[in-house]
C-alpha positions in Angstrom: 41.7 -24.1 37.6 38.8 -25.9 38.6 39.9 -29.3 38.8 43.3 -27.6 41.2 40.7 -26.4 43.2 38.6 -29.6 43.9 42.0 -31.3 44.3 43.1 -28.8 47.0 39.7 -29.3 48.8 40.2 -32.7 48.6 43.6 -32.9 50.0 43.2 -30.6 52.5 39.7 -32.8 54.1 41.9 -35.5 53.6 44.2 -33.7 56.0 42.1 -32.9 58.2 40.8 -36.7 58.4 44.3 -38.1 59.3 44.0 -35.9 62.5 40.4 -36.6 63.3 38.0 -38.6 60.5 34.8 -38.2 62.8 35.0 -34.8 63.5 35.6 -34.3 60.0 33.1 -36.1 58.6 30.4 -34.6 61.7 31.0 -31.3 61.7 30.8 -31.1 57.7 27.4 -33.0 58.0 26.0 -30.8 60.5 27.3 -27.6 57.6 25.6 -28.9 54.7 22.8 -30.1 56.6 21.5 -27.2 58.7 22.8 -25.2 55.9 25.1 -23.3 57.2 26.9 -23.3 54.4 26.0 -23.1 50.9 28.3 -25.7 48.6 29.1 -24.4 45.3 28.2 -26.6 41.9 31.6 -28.5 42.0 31.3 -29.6 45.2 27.8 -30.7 45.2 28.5 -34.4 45.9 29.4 -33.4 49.3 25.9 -32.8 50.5 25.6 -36.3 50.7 27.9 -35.8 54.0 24.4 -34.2 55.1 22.3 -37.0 55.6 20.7 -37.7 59.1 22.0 -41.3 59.2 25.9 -40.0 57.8 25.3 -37.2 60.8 24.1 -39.3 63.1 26.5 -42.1 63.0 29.7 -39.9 62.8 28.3 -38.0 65.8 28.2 -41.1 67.9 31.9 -42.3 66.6 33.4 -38.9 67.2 31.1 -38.7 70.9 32.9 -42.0 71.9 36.4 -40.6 70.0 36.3 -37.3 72.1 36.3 -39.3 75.7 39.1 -42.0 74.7 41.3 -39.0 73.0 41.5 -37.6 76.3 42.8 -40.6 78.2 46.4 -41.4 78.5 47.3 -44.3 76.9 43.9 -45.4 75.3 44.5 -42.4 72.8 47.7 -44.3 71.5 45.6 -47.4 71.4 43.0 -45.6 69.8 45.6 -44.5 67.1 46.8 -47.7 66.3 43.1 -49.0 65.8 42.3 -46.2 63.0 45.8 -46.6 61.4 44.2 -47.9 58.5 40.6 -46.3 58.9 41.9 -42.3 58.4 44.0 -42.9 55.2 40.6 -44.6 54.1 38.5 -42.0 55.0 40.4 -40.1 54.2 41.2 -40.9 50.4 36.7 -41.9 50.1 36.0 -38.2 51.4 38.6 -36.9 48.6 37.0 -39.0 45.5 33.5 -37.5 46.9 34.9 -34.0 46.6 35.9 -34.8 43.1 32.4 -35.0 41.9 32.4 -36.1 38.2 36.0 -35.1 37.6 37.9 -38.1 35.1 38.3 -41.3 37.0 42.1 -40.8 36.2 41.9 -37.6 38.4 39.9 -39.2 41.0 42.6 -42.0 41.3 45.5 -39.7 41.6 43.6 -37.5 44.4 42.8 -40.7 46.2 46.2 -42.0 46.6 47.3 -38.6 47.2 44.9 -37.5 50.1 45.5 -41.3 51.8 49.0 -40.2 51.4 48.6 -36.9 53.2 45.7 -38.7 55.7 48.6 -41.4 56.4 50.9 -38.2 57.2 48.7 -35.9 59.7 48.2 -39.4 61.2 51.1 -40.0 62.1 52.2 -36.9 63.3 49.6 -37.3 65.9 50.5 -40.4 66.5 53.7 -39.7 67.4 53.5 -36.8 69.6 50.3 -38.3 71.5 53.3 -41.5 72.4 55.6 -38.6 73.4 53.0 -37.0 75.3 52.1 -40.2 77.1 55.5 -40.7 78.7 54.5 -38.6 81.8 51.1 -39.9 82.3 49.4 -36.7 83.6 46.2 -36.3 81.3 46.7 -32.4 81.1 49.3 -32.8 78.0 46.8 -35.3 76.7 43.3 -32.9 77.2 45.1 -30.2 75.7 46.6 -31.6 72.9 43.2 -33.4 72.2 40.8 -30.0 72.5 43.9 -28.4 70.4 43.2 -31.1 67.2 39.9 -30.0 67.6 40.0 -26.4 67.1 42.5 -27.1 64.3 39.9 -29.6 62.7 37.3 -26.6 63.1 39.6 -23.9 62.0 40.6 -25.9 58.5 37.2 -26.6 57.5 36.6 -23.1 58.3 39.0 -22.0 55.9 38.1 -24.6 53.0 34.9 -23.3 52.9 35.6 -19.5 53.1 38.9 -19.5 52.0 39.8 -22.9 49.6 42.9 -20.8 48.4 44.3 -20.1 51.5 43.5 -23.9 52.9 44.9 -25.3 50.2 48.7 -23.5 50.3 48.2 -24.3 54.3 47.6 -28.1 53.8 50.5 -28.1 51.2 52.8 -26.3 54.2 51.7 -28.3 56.7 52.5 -31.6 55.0 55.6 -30.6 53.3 56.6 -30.2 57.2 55.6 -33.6 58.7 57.7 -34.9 55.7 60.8 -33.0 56.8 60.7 -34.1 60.0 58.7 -37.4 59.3 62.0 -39.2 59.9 61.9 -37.8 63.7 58.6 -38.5 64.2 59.3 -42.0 63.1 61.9 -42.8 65.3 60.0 -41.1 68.3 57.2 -43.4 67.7 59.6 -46.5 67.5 61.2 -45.5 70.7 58.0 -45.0 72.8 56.7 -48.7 71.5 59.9 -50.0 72.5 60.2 -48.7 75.9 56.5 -49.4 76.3 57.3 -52.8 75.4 59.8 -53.4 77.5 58.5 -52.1 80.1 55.4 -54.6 79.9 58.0 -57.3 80.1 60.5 -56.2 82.2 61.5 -58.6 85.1 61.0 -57.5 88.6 63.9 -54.5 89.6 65.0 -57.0 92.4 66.3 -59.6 90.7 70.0 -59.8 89.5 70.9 -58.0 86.2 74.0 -59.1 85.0 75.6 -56.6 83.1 74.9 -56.3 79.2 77.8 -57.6 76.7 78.2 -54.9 73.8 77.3 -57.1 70.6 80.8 -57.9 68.7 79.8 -55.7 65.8 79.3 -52.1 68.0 83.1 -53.0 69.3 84.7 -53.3 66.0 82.9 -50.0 65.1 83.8 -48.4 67.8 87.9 -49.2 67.5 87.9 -48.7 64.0 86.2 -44.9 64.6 88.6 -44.4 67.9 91.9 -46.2 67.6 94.1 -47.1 70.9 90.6 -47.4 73.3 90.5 -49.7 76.4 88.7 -52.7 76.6 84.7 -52.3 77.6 84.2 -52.0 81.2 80.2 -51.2 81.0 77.9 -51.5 78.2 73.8 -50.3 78.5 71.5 -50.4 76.1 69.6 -47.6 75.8 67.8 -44.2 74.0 69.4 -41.1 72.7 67.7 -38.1 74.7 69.4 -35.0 73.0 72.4 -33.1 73.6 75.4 -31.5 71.9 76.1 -34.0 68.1 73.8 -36.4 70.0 70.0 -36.7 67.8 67.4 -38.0 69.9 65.5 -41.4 69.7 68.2 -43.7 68.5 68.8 -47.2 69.7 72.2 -48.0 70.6 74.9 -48.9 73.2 75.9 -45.9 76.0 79.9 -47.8 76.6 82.3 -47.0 79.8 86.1 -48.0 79.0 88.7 -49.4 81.5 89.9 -45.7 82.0 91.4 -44.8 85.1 90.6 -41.1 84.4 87.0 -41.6 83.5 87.8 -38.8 80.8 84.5 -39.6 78.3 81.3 -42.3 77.7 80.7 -43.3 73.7 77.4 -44.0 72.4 76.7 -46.1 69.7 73.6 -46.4 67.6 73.3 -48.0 63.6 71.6 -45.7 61.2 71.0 -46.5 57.2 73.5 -43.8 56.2 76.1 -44.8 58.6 77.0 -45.4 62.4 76.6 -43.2 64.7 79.2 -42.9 67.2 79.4 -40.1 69.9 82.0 -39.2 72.6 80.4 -37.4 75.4 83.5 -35.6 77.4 83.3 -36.1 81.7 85.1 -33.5 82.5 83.3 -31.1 84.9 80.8 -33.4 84.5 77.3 -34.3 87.3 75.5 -37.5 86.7 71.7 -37.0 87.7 69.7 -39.9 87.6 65.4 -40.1 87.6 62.8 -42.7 87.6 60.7 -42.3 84.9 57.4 -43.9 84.1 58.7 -45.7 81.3 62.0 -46.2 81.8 65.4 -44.4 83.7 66.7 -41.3 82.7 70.8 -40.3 82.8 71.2 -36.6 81.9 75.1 -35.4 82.3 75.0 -32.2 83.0 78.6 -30.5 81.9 80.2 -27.5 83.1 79.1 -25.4 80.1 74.8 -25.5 80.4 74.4 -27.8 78.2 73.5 -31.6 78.7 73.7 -35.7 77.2 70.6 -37.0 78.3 70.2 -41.5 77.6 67.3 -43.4 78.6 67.0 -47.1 79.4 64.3 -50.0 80.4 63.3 -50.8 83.7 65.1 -53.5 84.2 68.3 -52.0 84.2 68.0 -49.5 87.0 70.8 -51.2 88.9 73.3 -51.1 86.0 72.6 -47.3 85.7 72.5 -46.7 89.1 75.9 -48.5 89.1 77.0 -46.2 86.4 75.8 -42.9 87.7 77.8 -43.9 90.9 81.1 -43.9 88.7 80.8 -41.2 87.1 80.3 -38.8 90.4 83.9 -37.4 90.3 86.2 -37.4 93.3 88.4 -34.1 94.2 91.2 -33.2 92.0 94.4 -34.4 93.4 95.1 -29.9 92.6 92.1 -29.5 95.5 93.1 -32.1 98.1 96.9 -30.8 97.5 95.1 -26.9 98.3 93.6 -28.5 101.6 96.6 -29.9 103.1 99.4 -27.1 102.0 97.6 -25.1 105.0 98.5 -27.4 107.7 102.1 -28.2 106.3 102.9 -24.9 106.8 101.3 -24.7 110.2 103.7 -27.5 111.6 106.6 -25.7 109.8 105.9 -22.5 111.2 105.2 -24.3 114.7 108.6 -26.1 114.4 110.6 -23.0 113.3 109.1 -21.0 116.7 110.0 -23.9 118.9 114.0 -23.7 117.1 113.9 -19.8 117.6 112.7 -20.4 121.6 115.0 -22.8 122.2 117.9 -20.4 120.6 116.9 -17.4 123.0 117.1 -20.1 126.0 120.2 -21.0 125.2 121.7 -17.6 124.6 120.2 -16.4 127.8 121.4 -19.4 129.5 124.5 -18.2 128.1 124.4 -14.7 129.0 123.5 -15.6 132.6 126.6 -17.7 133.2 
């Protein structure tokens, strides 16, 4: 029970490191060193934490950490530097929790806290990028201040409450897991519009229109038999909506369809295309400028929306597309607006007849 114990401390600093190593390592520090908290025996290797130069050093790291956390843009930056550092620390804080436990032991928990450092990492990661694409430094303040408190609060609880610490670590990385996939391909996405967007010709030059790479064709006819050739292809994002998961690169295609009756979107995945028909019917185009990139969200008649985003760069190609898809009357509605005047010109010629009958009957009458 013991060694569970020093393992679920372990993994549960290790945690906590992924989301902020300095803060970690500082506030501990100050703990052991002021004594604010009294270690028990099998953790006595961590009052080594407490030493002036360990507190001293971390409190500078996390002082210059807690400014550039705060700062949109140089927190991703900031991320990317300590990719490899937190999983580090990480995994060095959990062998020093595991005291004198048997070096096979210590092996296991350090590959198993830079496993769950590595995870809580990039969970922030990913939803600091996320955060970043509206460059307000609200989101970025809060959600900085908010890994701080949660820092706080777990250290809280492995120190008063290791059993309840440990069950939440376990929860909390059994659930970056699950959606580690999605966090993955958020994280992909930003870098890629972020990269684009640092080399992204100027808007006013000429853009010629996109070809739609041979192999996203032949999936497309072999999932939809009988389609028209490819009028419009854009590369582009997934941004949610109805069968549509968000963050996947792919190909938003307009046929040669008269009726402009659906767009398909086209993205590879490792278990399989993924091909989505997104129905125009009822259907209003609204475009936005974002700070990264352009937004497309069709809004259909039910609530519910597509939404694609694209580089820079090809602002004029989705303008272009917007534009088509804004739909003209129904031939039902322009045949509702002219029935009224047709039957004012047949009632008009019907009283001129029916005058010209009682003129000619009086005309009649008279002689």
């Amino acid at each position: 029970m013991e060694t569970f114990e020093l393992l679920g401390v372990a993994l549960g600093l290790a945690t906590l490191a992924g989301l902020n190593l300095y803060l970690t390592v500082f506030a501990s520090g100050l703990a052991v060193h002021f004594h604010w908290v009294t270690l028990p025996q099998q953790l006595e290797s961590l009052q080594v934490l407490g030493d002036p130069w360990v507190v001293a050093i971390s409190g500078v790291l996390y002082f210059l950490q807690f400014f550039a956390d705060k700062i949109p843009w140089i927190d991703s930056l900031n991320d990317g530097f300590h990719t490899l550092i937190r999983p580090i620390g990480g995994a060095l804080l959990a062998v020093l929790a595991m005291g004198d436990a048997n070096p096979t032991v210590k092996i296991v928990a350090a590959l198993l806290a830079g496993g769950a450092a590595l995870t809580s990492h990039l969970a922030k990661s990913g939803i600091r990028l996320t955060a970043n694409a509206s460059p307000e430094p609200l989101s970025n303040v809060g959600l900085s201040v908010g890994e701080d408190v949660v820092v706080l609060g777990g250290l809280s609880l492995l120190i008063f409450y290791p059993i309840v610490a440990i069950i939440v670590a376990l929860v909390f990385i059994a659930a970056i897991w699950l959606l580690l996939p999605r966090v993955v391909r958020s994280i992909q996405a930003k870098l890629w519009l972020i990269w684009k967007k640092l080399n992204a010709p100027a808007l006013d030059k000429v853009t010629l229109p996109p070809q739609l790479p041979a192999s996203y064709e032949r999936l497309l006819h072999q999932s939809h038999a009988a389609l028209q050739p490819v009028h419009r292809a854009i590369p582009g994002l997934s941004g949610g909506g109805p069968h549509l998961p968000k963050n996947y690169r792919g190909w938003l295609v307009q046929l040669h369809d008269e009726n402009n009756r659906s767009l398909f979107f086209i993205a590879k995945r490792w278990r399989g295309p993924l091909i989505i028909e997104v129905a125009l019917l009822g259907t209003v185009p609204i475009r936005e400028s974002k700070f990264m990139c352009e937004r497309l969200e069709l809004h259909h008649a039910d609530g519910v929306s597509h939404v694609f985003y694209f580089e820079r760069s090809l602002a004029p190609l989705v303008d272009e597309l917007a534009d088509s898809l804004k739909q003209d009357p129904s031939p039902e509605e322009e045949n509702i607006e002219t029935v009224p005047s047709v039957i004012g010109e047949e009632a008009e010629e019907s009283v001129v007849e029916e005058s010209t009958e009682q003129e000619s009957s009086e005309s009649k009458t008279t002689s």
